[in-house]
C-alpha beads as a LAMMPS data file, in Angstrom:
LAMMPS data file: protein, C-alpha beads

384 atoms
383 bonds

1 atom types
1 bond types

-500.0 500.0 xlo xhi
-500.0 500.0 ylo yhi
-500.0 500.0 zlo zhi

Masses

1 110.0

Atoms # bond

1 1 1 -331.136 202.526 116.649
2 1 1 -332.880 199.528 118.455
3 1 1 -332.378 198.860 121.997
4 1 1 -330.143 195.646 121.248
5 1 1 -327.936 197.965 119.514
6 1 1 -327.742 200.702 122.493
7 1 1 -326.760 198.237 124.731
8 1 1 -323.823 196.976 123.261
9 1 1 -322.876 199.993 122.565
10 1 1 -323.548 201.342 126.019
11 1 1 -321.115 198.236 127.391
12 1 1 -318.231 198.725 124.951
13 1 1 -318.112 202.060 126.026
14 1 1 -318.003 201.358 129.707
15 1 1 -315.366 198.745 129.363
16 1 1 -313.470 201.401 127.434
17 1 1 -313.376 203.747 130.347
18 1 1 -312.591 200.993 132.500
19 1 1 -310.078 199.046 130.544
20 1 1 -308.409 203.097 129.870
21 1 1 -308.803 203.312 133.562
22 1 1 -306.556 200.998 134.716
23 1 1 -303.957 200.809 132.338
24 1 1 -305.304 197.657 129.977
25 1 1 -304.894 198.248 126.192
26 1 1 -308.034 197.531 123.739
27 1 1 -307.814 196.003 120.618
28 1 1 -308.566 198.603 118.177
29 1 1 -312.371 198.150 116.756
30 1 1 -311.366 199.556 113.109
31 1 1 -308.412 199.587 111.029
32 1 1 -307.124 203.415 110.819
33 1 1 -305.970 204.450 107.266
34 1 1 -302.100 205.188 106.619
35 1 1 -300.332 207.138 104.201
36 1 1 -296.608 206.897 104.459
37 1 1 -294.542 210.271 103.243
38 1 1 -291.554 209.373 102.072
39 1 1 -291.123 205.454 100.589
40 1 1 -287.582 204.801 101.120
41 1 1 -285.706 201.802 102.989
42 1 1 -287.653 203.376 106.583
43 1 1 -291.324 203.968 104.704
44 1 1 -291.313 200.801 103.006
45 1 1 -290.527 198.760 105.855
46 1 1 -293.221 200.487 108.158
47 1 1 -295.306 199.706 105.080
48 1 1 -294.254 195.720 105.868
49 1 1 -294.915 195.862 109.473
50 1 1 -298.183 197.021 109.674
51 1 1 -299.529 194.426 106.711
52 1 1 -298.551 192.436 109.985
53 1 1 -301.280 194.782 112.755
54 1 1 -304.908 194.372 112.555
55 1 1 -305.707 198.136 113.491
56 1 1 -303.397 200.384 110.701
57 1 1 -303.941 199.697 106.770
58 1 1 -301.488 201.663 104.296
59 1 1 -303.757 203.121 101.541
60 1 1 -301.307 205.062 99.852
61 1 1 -297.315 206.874 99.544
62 1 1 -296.114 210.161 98.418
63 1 1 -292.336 210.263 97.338
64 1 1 -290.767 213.064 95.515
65 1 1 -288.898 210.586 93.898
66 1 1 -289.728 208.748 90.750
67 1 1 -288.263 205.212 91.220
68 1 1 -289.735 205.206 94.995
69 1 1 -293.430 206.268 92.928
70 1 1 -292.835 202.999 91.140
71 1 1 -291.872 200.908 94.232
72 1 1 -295.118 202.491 96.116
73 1 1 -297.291 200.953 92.833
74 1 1 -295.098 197.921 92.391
75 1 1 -296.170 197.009 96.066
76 1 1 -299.887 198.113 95.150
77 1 1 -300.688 201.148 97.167
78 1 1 -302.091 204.524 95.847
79 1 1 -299.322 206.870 94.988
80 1 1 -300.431 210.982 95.561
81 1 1 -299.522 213.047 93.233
82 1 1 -298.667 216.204 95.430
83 1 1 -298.884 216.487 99.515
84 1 1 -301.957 218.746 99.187
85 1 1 -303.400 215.748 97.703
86 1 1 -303.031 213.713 101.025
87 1 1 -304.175 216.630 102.696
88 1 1 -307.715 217.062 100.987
89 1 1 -308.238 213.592 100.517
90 1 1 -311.192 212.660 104.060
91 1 1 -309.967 208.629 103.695
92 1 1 -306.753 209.601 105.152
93 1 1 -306.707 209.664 108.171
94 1 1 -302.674 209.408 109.494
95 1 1 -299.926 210.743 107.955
96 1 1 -296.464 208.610 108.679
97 1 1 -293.459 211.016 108.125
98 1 1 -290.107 208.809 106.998
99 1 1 -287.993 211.703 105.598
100 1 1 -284.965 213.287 105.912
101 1 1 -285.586 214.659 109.457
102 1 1 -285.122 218.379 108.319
103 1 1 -288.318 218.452 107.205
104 1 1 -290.219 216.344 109.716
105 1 1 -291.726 219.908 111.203
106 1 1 -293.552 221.268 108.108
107 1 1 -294.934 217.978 107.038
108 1 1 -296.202 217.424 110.578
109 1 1 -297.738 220.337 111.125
110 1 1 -299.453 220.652 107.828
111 1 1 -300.962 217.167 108.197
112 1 1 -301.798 218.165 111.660
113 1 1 -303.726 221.362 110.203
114 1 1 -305.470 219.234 108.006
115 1 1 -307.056 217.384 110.916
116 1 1 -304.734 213.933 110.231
117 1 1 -303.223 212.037 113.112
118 1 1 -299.075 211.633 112.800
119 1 1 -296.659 209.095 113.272
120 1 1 -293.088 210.576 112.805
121 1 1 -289.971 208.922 112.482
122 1 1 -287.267 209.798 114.928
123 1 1 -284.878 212.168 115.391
124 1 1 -288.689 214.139 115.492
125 1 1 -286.998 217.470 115.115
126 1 1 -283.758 219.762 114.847
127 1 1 -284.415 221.170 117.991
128 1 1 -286.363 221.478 121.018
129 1 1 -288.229 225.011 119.758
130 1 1 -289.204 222.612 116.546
131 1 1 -290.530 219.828 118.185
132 1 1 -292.387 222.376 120.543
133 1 1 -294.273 224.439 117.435
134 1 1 -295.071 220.565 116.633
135 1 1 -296.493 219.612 119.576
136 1 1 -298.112 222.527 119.801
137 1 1 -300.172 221.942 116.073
138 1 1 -300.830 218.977 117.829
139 1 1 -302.604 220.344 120.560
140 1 1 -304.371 222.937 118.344
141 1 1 -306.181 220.255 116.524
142 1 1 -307.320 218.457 118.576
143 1 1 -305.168 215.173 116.722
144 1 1 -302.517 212.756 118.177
145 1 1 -298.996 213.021 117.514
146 1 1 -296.540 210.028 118.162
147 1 1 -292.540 209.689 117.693
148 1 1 -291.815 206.030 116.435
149 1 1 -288.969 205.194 119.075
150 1 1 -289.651 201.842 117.741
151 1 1 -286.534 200.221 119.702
152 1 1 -287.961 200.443 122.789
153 1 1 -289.423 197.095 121.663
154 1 1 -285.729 195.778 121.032
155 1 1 -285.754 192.315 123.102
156 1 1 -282.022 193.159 124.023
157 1 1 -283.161 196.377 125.752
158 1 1 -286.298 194.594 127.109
159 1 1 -283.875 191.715 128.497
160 1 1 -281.995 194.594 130.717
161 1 1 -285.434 196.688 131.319
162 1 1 -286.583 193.071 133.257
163 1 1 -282.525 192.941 135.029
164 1 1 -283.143 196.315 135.623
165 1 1 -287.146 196.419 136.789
166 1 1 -286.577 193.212 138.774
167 1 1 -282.826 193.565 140.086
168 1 1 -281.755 189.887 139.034
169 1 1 -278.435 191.079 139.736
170 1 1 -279.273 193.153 142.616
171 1 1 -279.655 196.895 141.810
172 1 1 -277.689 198.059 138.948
173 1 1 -275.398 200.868 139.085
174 1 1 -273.505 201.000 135.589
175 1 1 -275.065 200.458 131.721
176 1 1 -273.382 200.458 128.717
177 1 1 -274.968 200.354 125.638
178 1 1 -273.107 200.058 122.694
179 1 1 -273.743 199.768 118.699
180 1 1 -270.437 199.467 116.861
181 1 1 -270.103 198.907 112.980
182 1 1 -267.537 199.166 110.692
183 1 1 -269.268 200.789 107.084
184 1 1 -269.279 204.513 107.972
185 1 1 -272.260 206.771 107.539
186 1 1 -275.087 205.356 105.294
187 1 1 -277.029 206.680 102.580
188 1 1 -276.756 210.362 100.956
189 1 1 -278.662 212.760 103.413
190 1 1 -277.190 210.922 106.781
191 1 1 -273.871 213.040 106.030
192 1 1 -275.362 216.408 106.001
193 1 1 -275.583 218.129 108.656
194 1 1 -278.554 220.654 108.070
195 1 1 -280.476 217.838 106.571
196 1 1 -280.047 216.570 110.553
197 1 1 -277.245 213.375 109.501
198 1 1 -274.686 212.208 111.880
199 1 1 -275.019 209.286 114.276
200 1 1 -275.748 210.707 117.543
201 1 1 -279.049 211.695 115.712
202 1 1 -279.151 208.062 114.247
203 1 1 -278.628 205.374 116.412
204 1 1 -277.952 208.047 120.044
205 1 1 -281.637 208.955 119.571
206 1 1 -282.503 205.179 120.325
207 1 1 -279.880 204.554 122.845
208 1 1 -280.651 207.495 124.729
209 1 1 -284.458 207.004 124.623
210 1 1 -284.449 203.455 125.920
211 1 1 -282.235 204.458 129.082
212 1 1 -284.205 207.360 129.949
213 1 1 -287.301 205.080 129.680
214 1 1 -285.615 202.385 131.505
215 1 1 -284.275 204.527 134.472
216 1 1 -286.734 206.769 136.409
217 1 1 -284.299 209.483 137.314
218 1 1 -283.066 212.499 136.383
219 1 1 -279.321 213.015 134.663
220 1 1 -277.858 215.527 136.827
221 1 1 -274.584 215.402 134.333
222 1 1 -273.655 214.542 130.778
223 1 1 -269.691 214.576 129.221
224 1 1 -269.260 213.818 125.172
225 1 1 -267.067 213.547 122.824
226 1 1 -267.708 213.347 118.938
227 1 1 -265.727 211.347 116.322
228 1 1 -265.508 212.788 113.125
229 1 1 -262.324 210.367 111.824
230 1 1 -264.630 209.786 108.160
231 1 1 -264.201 213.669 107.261
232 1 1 -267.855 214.522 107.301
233 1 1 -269.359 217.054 108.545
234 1 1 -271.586 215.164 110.729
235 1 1 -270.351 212.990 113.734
236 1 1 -269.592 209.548 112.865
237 1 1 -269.790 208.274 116.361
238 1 1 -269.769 209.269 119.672
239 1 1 -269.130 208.202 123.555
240 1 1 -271.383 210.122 126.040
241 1 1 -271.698 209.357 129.961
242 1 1 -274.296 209.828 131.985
243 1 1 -274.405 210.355 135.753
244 1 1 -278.393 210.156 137.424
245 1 1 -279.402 211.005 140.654
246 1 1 -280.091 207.896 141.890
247 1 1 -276.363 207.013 141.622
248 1 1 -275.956 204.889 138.118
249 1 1 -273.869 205.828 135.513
250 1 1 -274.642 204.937 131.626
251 1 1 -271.933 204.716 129.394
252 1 1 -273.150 205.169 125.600
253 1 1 -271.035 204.627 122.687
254 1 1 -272.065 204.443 118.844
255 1 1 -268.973 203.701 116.224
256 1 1 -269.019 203.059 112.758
257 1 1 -265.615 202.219 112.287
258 1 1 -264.822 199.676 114.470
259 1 1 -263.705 196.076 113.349
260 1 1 -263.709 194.287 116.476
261 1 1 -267.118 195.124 118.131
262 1 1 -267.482 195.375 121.868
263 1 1 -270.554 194.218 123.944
264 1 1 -274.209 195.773 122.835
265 1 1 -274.776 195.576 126.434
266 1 1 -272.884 195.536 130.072
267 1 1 -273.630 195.902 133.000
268 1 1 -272.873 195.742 136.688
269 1 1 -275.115 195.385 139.841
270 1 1 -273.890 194.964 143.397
271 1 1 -274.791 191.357 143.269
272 1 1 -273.364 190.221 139.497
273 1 1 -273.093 191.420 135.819
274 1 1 -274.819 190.758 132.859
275 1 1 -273.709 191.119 128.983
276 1 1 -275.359 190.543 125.704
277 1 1 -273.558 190.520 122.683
278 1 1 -275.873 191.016 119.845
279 1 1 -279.098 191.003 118.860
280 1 1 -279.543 187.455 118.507
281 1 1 -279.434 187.902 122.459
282 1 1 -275.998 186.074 122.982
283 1 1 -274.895 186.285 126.897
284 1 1 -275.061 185.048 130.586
285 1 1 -275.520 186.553 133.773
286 1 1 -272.376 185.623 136.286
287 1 1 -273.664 186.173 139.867
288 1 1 -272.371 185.684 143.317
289 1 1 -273.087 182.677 145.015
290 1 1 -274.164 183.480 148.628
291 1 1 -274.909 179.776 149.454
292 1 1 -271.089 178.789 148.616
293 1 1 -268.078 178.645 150.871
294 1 1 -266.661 182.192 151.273
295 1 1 -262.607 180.896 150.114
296 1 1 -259.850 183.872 149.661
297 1 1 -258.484 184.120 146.173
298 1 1 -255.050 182.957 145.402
299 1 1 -252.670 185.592 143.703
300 1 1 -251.904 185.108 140.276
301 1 1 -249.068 186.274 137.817
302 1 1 -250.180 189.236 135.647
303 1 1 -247.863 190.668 133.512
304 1 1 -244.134 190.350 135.388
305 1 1 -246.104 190.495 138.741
306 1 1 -248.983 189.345 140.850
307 1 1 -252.573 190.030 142.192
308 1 1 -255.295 188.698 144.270
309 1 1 -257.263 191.577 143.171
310 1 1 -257.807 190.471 139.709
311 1 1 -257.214 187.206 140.536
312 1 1 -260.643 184.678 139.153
313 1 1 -263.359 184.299 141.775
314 1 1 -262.410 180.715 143.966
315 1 1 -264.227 177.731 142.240
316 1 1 -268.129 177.947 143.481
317 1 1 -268.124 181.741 144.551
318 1 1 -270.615 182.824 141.678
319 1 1 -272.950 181.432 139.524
320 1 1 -272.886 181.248 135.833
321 1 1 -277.119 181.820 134.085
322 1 1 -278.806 182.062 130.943
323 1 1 -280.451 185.563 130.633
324 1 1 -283.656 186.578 131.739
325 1 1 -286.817 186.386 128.942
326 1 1 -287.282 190.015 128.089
327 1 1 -289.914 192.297 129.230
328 1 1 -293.488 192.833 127.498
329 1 1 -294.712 196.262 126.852
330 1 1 -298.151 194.630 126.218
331 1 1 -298.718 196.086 122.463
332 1 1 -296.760 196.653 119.494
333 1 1 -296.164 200.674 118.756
334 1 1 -298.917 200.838 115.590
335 1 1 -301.921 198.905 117.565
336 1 1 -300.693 201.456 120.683
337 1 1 -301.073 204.429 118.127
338 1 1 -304.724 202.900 116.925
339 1 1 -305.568 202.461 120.424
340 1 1 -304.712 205.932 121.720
341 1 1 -306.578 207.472 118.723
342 1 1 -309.747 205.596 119.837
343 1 1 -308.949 206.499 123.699
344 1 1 -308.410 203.049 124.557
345 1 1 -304.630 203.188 125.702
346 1 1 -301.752 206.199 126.942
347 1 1 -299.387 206.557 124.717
348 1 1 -296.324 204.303 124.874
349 1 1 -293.782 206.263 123.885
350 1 1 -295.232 210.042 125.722
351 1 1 -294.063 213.442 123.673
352 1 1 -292.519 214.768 127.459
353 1 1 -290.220 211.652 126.771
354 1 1 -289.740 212.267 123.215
355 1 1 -288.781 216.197 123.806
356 1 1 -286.381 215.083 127.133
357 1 1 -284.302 212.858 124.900
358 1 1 -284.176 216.401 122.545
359 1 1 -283.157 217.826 124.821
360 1 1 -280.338 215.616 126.316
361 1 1 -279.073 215.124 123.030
362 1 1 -278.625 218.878 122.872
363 1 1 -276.752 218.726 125.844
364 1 1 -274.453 216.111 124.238
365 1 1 -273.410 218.387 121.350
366 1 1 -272.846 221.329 123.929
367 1 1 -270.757 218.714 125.836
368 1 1 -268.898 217.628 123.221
369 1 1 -268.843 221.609 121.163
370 1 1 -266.993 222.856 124.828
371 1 1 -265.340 220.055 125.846
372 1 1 -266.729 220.332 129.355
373 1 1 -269.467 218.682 131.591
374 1 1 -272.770 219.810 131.138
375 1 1 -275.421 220.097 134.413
376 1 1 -278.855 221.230 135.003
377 1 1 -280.500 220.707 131.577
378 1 1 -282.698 217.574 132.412
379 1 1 -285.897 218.164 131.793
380 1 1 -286.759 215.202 133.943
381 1 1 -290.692 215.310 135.526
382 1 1 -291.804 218.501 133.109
383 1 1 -294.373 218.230 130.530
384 1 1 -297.226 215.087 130.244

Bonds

1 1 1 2
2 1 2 3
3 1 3 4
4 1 4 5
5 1 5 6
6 1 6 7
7 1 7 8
8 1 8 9
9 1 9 10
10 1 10 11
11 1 11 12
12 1 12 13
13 1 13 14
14 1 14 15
15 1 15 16
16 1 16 17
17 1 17 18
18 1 18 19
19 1 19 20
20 1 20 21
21 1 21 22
22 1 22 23
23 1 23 24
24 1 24 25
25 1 25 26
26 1 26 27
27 1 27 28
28 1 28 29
29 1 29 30
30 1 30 31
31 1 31 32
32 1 32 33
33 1 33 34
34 1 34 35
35 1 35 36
36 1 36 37
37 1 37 38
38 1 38 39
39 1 39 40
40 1 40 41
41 1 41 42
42 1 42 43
43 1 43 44
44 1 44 45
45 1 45 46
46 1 46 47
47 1 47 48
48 1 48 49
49 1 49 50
50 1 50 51
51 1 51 52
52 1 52 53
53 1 53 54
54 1 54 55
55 1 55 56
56 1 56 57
57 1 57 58
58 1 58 59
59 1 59 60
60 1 60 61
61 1 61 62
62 1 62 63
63 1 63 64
64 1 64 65
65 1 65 66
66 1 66 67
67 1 67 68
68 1 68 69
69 1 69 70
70 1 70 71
71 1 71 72
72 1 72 73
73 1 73 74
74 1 74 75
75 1 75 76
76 1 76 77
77 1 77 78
78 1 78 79
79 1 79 80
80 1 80 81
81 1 81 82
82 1 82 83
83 1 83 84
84 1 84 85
85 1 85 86
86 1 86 87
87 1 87 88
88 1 88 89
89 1 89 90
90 1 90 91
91 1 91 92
92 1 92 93
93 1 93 94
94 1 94 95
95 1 95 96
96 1 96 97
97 1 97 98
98 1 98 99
99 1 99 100
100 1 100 101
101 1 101 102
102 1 102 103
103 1 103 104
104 1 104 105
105 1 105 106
106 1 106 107
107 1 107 108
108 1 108 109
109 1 109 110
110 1 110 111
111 1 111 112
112 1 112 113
113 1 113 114
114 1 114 115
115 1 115 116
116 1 116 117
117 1 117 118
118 1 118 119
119 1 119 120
120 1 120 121
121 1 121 122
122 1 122 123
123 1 123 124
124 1 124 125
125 1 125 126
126 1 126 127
127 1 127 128
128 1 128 129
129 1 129 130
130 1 130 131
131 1 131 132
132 1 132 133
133 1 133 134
134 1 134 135
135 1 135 136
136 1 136 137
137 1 137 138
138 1 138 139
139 1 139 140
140 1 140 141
141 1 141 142
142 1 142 143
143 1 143 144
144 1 144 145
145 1 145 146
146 1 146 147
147 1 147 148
148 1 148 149
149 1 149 150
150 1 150 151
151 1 151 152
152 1 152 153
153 1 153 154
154 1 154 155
155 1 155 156
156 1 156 157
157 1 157 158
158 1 158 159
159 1 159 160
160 1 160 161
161 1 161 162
162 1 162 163
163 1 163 164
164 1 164 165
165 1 165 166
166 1 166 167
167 1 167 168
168 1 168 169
169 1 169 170
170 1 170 171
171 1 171 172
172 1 172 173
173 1 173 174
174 1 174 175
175 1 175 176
176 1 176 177
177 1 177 178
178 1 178 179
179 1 179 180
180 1 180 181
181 1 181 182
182 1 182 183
183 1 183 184
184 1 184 185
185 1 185 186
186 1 186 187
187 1 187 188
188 1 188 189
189 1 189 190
190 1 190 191
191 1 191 192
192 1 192 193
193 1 193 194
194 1 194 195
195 1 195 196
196 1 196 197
197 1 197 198
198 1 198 199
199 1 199 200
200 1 200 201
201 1 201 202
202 1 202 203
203 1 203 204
204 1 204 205
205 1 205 206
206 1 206 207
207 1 207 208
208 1 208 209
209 1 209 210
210 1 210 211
211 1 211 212
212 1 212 213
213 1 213 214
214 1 214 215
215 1 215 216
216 1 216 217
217 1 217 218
218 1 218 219
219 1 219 220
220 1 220 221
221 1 221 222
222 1 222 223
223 1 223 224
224 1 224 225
225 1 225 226
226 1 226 227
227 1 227 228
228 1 228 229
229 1 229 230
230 1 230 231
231 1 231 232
232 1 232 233
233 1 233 234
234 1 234 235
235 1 235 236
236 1 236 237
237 1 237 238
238 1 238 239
239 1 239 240
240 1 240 241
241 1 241 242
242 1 242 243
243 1 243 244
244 1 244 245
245 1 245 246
246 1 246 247
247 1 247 248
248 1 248 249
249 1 249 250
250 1 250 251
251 1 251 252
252 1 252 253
253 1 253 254
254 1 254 255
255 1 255 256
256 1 256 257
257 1 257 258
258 1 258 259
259 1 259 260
260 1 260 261
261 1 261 262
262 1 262 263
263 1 263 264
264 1 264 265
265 1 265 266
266 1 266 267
267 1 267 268
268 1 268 269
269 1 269 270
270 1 270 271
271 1 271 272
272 1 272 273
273 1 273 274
274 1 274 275
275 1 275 276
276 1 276 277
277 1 277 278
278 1 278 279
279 1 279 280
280 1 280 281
281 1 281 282
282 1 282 283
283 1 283 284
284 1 284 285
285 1 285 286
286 1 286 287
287 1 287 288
288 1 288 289
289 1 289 290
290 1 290 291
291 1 291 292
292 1 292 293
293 1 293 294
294 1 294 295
295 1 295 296
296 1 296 297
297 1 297 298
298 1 298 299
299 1 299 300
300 1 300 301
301 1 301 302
302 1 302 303
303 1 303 304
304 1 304 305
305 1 305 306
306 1 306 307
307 1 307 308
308 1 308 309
309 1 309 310
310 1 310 311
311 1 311 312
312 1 312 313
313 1 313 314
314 1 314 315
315 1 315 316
316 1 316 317
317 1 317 318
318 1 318 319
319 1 319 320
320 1 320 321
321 1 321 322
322 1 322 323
323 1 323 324
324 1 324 325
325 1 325 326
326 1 326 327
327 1 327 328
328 1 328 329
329 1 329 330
330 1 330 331
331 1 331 332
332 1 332 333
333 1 333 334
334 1 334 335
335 1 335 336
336 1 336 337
337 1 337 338
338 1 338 339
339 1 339 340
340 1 340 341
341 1 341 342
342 1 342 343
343 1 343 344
344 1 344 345
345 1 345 346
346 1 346 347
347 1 347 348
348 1 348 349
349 1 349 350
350 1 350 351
351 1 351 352
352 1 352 353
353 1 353 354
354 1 354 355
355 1 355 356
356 1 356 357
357 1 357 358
358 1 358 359
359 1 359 360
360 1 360 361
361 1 361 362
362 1 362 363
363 1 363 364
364 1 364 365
365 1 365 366
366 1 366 367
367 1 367 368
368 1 368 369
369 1 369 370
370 1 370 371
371 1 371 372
372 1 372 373
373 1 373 374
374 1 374 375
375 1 375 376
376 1 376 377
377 1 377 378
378 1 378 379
379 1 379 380
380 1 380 381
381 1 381 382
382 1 382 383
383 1 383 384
């Protein structure tokens, strides 16, 4: 190696440490082979999004079934014939799980085994013990393992992670997050319950994960209920609320058979409130207007009688805003995955966080199972 050569790499490395040092993400310096397992709606659109990253390259699928096989060729990638072929084969070197999730854990830890890095979709596991034994091949080998709680990126939940960060209407004190449809359960395996269906383990898994990554407090209590009005045997919604410590309560709901959709998001700080419709980020902020003159409110007829209470805020009391631009996370999840397999970044999305929204979800079906409150199961500051 020449001396030109040991230079540069002497300073990539040091700005490595540095960059790692204080938080700064590098761009990945190769692209990192893929193989997605399982090609269905979920595999083929990870298979779309990184064609858009400059540090992951798909190089191949394996499907049990046949029409997915031809999909996988159709869109020009290597199809493996059998799993043990993806897990001899030295070009691979991640293995992205999109399955039914009752079989994220043997996949996982098999690829693990076989010395592969792993990206697995979420729910990550039936249970806490299961995502354990795969954190734990994890740590055995030596490889990285990585949930793909991919709506963390959502610009909704980024728009109240800046309200929230920031306190643009002073500090909140009550969320609600909300994703209401009206076509059921979808798909075959999503209504089976040991096959891990049901939509607390759907879309909860995503609303739960982006409050406890918003909020940096512990849930001292948790009350549930389940809707099963479709006749599965799976949940097809469910309400949960969440008290922290530091005083703010989160009210999730997920529905599948509502009509007339409510807000995806609302919420309340001491000095305003904030909603967003949709996704297409839809809303205003209403705050109060400490600058105007302080005027009493008038009563008004409600109903056969009347109220000042709930009478409209006097002309010029608040003030009426287009939302906030949404936060930045500073890297999409795949390049974050490249770059903490090259020990350039921390993880984005940490497996403590993945196994405490596990667990809380846990806590949700004992909630809802007993019909009671459920305290003391956060697992809130344990693990790294």
């Amino acid at each position: 190696m020449n001396l030109h050569v040991q230079v540069a790499l002497c300073i990539l490395t040091a700005h490595q440490i540095i960059n790692r040092e204080v938080g700064v993400e590098v761009m990945s310096s190769k692209i990192h082979s893929v193989v997605i397992v399982g090609f269905g709606g979920m595999g083929s659109y990870h298979a779309k999004l990184i064609k858009e990253t400059n540090s992951l390259e798909v190089v191949g699928t394996y499907d049990l079934l046949e029409a997915r096989r031809a999909d996988s060729i159709n869109a020009g990638y290597k199809v493996y014939e059998s799993y043990e072929e993806v897990l001899v084969d030295p070009a691979v070197e991640i293995v992205l799980i999109a399955t039914p999730n009752d079989v994220h854990k043997e996949i996982a830890i098999r690829a693990l085994q076989a010395g592969k890095h792993v990206i697995c979709e979420k729910p990550v596991a039936m249970s806490k013990e299961e995502l354990q034994d795969m954190l734990d091949a994890a740590d055995a080998a030596g490889r990285v393992f990585m949930v793909h709680q991919n709506r963390r990126w959502d610009e909704d939940f980024l728009t109240i992670k800046k309200m929230y960060d920031q306190e643009t209407i002073g500090s909140l004190f009550q969320l609600e997050s909300r994703v209401h449809g009206a076509n059921g359960i979808p798909g075959d395996w999503r209504h089976v319950k040991a096959q891990g269906g049901g939509m607390l383990l759907d879309w909860g898994v995503h609303l739960l994960d982006q409050l406890l990554f918003m909020i940096d407090s512990k849930v001292i209590s948790v009350s549930s209920s389940l809707s099963f009005i479709l006749g599965n045997d799976v949940d097809d919604g469910f309400e949960a609320i969440l008290q922290f410590e530091n005083g703010i309560k989160a009210i999730v709901e997920v529905g599948t058979t509502n009509f007339i959709t409510l807000p995806r998001w609302y919420v309340k700080g001491i000095e305003g409130t904030g909603i967003i419709e949709d996704w297409s980020l839809t809303g205003r902020l209403v705050t109060r207007n400490n600058e105007g003159e302080k005027i009493e409110p008038k009563p008004i007829r409600a109903g056969v009688g009347l109220t000042k209470t709930m009478a409209p805020p006097s002309e010029g009391a608040t003030i009426t805003e287009a939302l906030p631009q949404p936060a930045e996370l500073g890297s999409s999840f795949y390049d974050n995955f490249a770059a903490v397999i090259e020990g350039t970044a921390e993880p984005i999305v940490k497996n403590a966080e993945v196994m405490r929204v596990q667990n809380l979800i846990e806590a949700i079906f004992e909630s809802a199972e007993k019909n009671q409150v459920v305290k003391d199961f956060d697992m809130y500051g344990e693990g790294k």
